[in-house]
Residue frames as a rotation matrix with the C-alpha (Angstrom) as fourth column:
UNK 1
-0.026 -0.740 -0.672 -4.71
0.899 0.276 -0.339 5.49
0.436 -0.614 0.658 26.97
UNK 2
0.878 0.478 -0.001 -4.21
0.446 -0.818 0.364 8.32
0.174 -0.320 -0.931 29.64
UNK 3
0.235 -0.967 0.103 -1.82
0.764 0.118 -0.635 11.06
0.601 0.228 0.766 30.00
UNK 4
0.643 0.284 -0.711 -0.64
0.628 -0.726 0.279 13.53
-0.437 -0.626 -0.645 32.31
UNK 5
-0.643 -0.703 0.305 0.44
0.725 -0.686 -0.051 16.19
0.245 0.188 0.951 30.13
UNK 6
-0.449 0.426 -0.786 0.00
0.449 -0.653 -0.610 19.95
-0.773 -0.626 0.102 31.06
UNK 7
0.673 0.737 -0.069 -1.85
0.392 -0.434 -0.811 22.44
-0.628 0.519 -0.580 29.15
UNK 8
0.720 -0.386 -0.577 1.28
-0.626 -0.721 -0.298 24.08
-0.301 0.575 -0.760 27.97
UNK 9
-0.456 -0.708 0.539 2.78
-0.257 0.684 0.682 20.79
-0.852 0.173 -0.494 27.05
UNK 10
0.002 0.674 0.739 -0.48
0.742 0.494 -0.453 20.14
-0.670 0.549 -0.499 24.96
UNK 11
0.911 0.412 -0.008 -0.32
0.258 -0.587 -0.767 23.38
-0.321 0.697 -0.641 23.39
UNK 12
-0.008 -1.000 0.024 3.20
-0.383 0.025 0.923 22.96
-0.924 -0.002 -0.383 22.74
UNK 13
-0.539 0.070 0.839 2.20
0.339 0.930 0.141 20.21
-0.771 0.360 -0.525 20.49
UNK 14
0.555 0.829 0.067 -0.90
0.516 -0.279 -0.810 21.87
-0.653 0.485 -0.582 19.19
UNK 15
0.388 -0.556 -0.735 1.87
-0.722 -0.679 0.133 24.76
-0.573 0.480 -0.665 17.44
UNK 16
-0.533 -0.844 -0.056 4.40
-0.491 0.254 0.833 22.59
-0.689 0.472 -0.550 16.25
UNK 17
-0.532 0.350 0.771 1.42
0.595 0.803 0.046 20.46
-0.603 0.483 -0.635 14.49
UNK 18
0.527 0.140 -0.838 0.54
-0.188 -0.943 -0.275 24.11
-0.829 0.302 -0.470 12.85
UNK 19
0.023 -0.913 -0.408 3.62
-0.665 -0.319 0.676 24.53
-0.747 0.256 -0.614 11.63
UNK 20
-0.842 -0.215 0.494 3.84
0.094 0.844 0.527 20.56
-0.531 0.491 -0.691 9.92
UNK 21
0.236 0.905 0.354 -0.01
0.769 0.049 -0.637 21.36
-0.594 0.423 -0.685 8.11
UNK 22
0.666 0.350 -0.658 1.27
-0.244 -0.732 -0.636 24.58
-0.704 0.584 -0.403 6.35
UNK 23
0.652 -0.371 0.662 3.45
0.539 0.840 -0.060 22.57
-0.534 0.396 0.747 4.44
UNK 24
0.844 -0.376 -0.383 6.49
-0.447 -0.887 -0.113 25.06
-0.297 0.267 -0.917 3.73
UNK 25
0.651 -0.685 0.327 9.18
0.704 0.385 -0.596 24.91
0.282 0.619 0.733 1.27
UNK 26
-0.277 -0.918 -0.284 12.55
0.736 -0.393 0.551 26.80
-0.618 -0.056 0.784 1.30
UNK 27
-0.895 -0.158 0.418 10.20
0.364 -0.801 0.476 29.88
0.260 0.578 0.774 -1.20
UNK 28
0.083 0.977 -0.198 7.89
0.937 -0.009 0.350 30.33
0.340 -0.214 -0.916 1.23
UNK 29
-0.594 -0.276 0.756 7.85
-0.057 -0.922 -0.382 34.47
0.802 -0.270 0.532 2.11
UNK 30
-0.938 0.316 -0.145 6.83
0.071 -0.234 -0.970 35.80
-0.340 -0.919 0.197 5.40
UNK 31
-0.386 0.920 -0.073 3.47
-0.923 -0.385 0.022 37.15
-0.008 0.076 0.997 3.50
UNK 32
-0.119 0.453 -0.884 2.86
-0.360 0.810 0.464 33.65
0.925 0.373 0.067 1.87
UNK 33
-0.897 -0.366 -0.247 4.03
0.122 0.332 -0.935 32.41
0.424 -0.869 -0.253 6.06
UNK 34
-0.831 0.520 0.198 1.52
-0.365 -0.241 -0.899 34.51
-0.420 -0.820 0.390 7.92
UNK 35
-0.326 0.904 -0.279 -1.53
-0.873 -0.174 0.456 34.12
0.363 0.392 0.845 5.51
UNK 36
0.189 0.449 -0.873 -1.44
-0.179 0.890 0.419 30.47
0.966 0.077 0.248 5.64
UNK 37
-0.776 -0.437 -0.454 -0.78
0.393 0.227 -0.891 30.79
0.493 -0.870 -0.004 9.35
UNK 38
-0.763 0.633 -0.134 -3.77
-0.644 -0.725 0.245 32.84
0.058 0.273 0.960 9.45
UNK 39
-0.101 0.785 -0.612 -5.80
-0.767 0.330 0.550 30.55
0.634 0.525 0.569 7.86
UNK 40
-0.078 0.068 -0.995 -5.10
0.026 0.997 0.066 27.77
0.997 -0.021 -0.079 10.06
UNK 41
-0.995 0.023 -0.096 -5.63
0.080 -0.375 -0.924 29.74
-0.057 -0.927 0.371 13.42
UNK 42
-0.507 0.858 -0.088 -8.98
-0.754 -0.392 0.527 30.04
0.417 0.333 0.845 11.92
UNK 43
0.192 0.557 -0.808 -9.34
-0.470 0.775 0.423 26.84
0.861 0.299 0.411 12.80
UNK 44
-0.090 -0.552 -0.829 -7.17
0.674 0.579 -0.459 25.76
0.733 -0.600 0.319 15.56
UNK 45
-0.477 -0.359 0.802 -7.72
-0.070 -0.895 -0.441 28.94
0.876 -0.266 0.402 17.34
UNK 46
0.293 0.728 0.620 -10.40
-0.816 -0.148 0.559 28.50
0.499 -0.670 0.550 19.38
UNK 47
0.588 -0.393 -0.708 -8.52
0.723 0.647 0.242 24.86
0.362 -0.654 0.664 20.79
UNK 48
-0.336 -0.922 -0.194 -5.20
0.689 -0.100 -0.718 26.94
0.642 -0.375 0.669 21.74
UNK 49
-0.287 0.338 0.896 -7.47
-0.597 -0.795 0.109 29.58
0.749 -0.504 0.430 23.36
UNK 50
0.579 0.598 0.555 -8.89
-0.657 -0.061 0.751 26.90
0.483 -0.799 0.358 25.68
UNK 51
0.504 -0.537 -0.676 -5.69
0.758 0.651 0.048 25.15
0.414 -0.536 0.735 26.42
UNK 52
-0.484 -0.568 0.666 -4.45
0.333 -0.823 -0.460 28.62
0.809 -0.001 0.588 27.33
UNK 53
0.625 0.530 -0.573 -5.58
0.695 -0.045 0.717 29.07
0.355 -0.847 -0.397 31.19
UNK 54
0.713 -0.392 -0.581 -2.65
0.223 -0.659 0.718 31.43
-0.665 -0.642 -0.383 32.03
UNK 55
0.874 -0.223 -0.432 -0.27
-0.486 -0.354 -0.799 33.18
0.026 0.908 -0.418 30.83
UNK 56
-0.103 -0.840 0.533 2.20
-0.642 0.465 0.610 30.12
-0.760 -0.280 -0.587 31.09
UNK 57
0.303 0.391 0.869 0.11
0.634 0.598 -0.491 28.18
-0.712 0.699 -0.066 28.76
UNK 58
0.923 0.313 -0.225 0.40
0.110 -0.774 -0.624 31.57
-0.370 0.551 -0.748 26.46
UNK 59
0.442 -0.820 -0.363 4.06
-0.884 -0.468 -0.018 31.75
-0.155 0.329 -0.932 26.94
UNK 60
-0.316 -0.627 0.712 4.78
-0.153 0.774 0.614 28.17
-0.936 0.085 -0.340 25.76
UNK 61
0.871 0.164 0.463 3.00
0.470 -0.005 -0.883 29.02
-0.142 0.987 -0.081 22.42
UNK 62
0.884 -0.410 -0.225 5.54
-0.458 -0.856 -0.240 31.66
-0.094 0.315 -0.944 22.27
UNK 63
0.035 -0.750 0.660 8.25
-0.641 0.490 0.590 28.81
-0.766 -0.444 -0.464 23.03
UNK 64
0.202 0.546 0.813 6.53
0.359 0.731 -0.580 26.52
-0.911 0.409 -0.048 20.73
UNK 65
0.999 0.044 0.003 7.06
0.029 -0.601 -0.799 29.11
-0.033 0.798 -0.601 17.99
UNK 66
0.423 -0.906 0.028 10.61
-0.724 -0.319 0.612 29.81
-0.545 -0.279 -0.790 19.25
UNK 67
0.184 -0.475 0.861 11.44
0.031 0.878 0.478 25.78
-0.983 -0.061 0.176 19.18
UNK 68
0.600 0.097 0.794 10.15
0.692 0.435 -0.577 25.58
-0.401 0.895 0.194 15.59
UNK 69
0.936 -0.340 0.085 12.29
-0.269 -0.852 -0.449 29.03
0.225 0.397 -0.890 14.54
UNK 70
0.165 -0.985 -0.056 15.29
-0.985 -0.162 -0.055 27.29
0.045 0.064 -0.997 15.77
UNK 71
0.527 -0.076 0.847 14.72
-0.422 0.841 0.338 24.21
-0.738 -0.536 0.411 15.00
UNK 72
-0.826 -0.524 0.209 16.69
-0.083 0.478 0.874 23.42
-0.558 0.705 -0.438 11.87
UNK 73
-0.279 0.512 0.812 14.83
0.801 0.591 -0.098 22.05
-0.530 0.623 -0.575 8.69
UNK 74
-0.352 0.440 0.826 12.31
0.703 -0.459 0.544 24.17
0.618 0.772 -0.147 6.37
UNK 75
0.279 0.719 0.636 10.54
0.513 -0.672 0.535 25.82
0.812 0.177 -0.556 8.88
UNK 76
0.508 -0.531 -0.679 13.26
0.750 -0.115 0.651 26.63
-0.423 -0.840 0.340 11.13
UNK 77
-0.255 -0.379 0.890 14.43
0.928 0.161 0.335 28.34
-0.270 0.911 0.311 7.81
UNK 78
-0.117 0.903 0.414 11.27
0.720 -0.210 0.662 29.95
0.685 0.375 -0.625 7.50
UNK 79
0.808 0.384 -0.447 10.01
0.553 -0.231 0.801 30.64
0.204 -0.894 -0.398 10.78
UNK 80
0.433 -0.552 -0.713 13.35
0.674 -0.328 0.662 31.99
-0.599 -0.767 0.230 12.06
UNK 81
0.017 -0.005 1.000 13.65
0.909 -0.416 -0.017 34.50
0.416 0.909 -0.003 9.06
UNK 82
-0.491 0.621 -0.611 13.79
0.031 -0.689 -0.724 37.90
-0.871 -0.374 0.319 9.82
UNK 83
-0.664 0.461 0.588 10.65
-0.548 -0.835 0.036 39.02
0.508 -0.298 0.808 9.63
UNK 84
-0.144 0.843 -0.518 8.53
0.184 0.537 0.823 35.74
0.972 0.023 -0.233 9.96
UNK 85
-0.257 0.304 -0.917 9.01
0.940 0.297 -0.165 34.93
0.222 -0.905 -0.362 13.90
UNK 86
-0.987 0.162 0.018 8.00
-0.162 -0.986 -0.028 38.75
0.013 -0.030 0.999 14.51
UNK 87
-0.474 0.719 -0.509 5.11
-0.674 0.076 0.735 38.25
0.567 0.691 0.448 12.12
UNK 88
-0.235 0.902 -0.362 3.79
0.020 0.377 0.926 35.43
0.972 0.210 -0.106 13.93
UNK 89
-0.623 0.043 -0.781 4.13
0.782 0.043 -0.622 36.63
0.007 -0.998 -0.060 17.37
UNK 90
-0.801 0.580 -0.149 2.13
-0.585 -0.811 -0.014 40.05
-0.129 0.076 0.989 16.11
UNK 91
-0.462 0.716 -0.523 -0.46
-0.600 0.182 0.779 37.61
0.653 0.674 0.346 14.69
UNK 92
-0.383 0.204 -0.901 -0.70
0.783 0.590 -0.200 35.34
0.491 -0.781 -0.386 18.28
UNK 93
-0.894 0.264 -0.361 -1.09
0.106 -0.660 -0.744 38.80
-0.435 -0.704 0.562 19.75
UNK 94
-0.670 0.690 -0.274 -3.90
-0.742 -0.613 0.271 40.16
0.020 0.385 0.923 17.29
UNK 95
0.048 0.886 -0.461 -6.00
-0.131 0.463 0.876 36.95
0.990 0.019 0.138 17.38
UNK 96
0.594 0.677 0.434 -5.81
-0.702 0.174 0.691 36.70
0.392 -0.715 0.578 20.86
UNK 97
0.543 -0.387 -0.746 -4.05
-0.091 0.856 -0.510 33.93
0.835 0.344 0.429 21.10
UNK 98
-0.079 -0.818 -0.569 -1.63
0.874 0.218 -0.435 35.58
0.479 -0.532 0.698 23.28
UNK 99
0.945 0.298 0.133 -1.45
0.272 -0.944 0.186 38.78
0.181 -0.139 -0.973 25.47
UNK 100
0.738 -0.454 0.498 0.35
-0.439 -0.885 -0.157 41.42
0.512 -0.103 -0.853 26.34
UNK 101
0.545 -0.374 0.750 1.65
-0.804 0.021 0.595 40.05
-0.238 -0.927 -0.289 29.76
UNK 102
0.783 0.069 0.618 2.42
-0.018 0.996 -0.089 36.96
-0.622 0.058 0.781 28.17
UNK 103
0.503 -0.720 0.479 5.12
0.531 -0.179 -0.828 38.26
0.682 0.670 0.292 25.26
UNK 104
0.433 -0.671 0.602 6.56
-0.737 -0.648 -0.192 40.82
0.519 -0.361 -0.775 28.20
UNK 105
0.521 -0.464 0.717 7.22
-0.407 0.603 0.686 37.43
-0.750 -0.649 0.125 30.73
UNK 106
0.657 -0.642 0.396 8.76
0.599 0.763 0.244 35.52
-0.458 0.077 0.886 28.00
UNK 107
0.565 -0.545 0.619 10.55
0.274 -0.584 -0.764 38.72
0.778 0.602 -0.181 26.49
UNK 108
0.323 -0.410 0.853 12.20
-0.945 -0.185 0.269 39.55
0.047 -0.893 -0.448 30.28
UNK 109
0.419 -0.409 0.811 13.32
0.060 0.903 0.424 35.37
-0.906 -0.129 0.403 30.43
UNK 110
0.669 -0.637 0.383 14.87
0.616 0.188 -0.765 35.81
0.415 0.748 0.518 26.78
UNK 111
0.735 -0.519 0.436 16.69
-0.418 -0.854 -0.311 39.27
0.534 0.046 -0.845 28.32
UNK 112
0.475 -0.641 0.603 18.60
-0.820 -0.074 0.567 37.40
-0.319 -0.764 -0.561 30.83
UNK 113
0.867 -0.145 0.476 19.66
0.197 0.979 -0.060 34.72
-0.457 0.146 0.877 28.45
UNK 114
-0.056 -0.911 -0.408 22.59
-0.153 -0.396 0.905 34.70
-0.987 0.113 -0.117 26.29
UNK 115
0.776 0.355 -0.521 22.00
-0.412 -0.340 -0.845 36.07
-0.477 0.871 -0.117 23.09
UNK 116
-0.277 -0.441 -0.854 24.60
-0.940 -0.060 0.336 34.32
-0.199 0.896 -0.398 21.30
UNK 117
-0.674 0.130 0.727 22.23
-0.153 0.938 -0.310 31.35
-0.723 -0.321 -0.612 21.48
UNK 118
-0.525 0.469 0.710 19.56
0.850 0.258 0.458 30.33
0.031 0.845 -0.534 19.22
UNK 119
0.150 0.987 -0.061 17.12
0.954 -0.129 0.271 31.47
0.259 -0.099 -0.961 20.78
UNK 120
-0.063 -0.330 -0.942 18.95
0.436 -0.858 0.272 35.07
-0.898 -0.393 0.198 21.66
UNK 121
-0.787 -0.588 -0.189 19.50
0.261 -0.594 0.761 35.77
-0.559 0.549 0.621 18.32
UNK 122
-0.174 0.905 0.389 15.92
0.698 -0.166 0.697 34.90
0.695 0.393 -0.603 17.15
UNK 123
0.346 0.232 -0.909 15.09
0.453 -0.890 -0.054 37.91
-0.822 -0.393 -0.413 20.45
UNK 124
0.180 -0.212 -0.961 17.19
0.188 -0.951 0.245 40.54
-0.966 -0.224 -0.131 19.50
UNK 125
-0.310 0.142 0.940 16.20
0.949 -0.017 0.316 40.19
0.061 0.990 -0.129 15.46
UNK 126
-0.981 -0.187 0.057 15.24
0.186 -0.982 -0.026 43.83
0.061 -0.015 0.998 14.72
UNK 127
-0.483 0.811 -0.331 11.89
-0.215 0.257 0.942 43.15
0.849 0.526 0.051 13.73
UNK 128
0.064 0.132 -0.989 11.45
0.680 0.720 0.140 41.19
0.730 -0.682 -0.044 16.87
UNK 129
-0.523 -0.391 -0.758 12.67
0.848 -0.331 -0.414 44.09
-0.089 -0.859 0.505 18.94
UNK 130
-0.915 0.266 0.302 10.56
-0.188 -0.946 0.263 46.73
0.356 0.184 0.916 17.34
UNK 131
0.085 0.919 -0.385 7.45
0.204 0.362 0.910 44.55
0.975 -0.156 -0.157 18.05
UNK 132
-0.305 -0.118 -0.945 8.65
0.935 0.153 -0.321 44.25
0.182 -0.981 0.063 21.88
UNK 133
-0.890 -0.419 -0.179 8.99
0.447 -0.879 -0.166 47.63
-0.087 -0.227 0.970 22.18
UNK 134
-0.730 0.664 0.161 5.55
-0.480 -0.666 0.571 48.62
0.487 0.339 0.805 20.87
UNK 135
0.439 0.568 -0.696 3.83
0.677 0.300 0.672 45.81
0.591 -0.766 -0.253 23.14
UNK 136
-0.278 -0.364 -0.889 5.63
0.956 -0.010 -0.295 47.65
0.098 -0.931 0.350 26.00
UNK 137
-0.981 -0.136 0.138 5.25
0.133 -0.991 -0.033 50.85
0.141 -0.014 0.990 25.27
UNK 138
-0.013 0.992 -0.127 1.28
-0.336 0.115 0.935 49.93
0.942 0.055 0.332 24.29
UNK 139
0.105 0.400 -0.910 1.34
0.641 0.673 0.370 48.21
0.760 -0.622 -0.186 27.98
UNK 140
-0.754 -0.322 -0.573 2.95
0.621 -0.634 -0.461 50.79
-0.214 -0.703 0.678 29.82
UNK 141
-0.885 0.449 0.121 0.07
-0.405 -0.873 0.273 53.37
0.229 0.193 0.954 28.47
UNK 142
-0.323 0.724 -0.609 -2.34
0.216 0.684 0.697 50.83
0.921 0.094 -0.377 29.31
UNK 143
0.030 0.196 -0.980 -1.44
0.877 0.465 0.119 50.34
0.479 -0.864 -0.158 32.44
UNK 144
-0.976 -0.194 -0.104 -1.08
0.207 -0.969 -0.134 54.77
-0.074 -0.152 0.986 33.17
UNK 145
-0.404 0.879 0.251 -4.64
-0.549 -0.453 0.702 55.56
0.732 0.146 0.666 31.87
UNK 146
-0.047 0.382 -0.923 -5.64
0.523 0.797 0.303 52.74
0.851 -0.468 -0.237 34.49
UNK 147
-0.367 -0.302 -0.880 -3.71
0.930 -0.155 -0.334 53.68
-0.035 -0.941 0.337 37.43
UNK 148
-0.891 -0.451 0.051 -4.67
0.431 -0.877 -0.212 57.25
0.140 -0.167 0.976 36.66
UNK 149
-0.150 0.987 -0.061 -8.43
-0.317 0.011 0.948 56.74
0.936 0.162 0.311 36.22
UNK 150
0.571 0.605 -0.555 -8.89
0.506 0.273 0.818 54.52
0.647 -0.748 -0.150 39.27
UNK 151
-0.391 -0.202 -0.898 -7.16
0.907 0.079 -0.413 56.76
0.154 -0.976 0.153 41.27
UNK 152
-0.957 0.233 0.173 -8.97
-0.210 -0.967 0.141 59.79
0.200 0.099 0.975 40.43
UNK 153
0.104 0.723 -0.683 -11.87
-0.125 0.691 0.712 57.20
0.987 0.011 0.162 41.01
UNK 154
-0.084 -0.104 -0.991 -10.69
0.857 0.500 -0.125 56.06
0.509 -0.860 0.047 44.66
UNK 155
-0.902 -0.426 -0.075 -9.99
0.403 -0.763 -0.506 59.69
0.158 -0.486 0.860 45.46
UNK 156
-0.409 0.840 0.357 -13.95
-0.602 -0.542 0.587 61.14
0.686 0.025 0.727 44.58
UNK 157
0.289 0.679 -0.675 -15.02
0.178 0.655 0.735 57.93
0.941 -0.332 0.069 47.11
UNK 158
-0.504 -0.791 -0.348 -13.03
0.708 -0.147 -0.691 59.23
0.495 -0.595 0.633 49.85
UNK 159
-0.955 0.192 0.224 -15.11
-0.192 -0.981 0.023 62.65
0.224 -0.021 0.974 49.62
């Protein structure tokens, strides 16, 4: 049969069917969380990279993660722990998975929500907020050594 879902509907799916394969209990720890989250990006990674075409597709893993972290059950438990949902938004970043630009858009669309929602309180975890902070800060220095190279670059073509 045929369907018209989008990429970031499909990788919607692709997460939450993560989540249901690492088969977590109510004594699973963040360490025991990420490893076997790990392990199963090993595998699945390279699909969620190519349903990932923008960083919309990127920021509905990050949603996808979110849902499961408030969704009730075990791994709403789990996941929405502090530290886990941190933990696996550092690990989307470090494999790649996600980028930068992608955790600042959906971290600027949590700011204007209303933190006494789920999903507010799973933001403004501490954990969660130190991570922001060091993507921004790490983006904002990105984007300085850029702007300051190519314009010291544009300026010597000028001459």
């Amino acid at each position: 049969f045929s369907q018209n879902a989008t990429f970031g509907e499909c990788v919607t799916g692709a997460i939450l069917a993560i989540f249901e394969r690492l088969k977590l209990t109510s004594d699973t720890s963040p360490a025991k969380l990420i490893t076997s989250f790990k392990a199963e990006l090993k595998h699945w990674g390279e699909l969620l990279e190519k349903l990932c075409h923008t960083v919309e597709e990127e920021k509905s893993v990050i949603i996808a993660v979110e849902t499961a972290a408030t969704g009730g059950g075990v791994i709403g438990d789990i996941v929405g722990k502090e530290p886990a949902f941190r933990f696996i938004l550092q690990t989307l970043h470090s494999e790649e998975i996600v980028s930068e630009e992608a955790i600042i858009s959906w971290a600027a669309l949590r700011r204007d929500g209303n933190p006494e929602s789920s999903q507010g309180k799973l933001f403004l975890q501490t954990p969660t907020q130190e991570f922001l902070a060091w993507i921004e800060e790490d983006s904002e220095s990105d984007s300085d050594s850029s702007g300051s190279s190519s314009g010291s670059g544009s300026d010597s073509d000028d001459d």
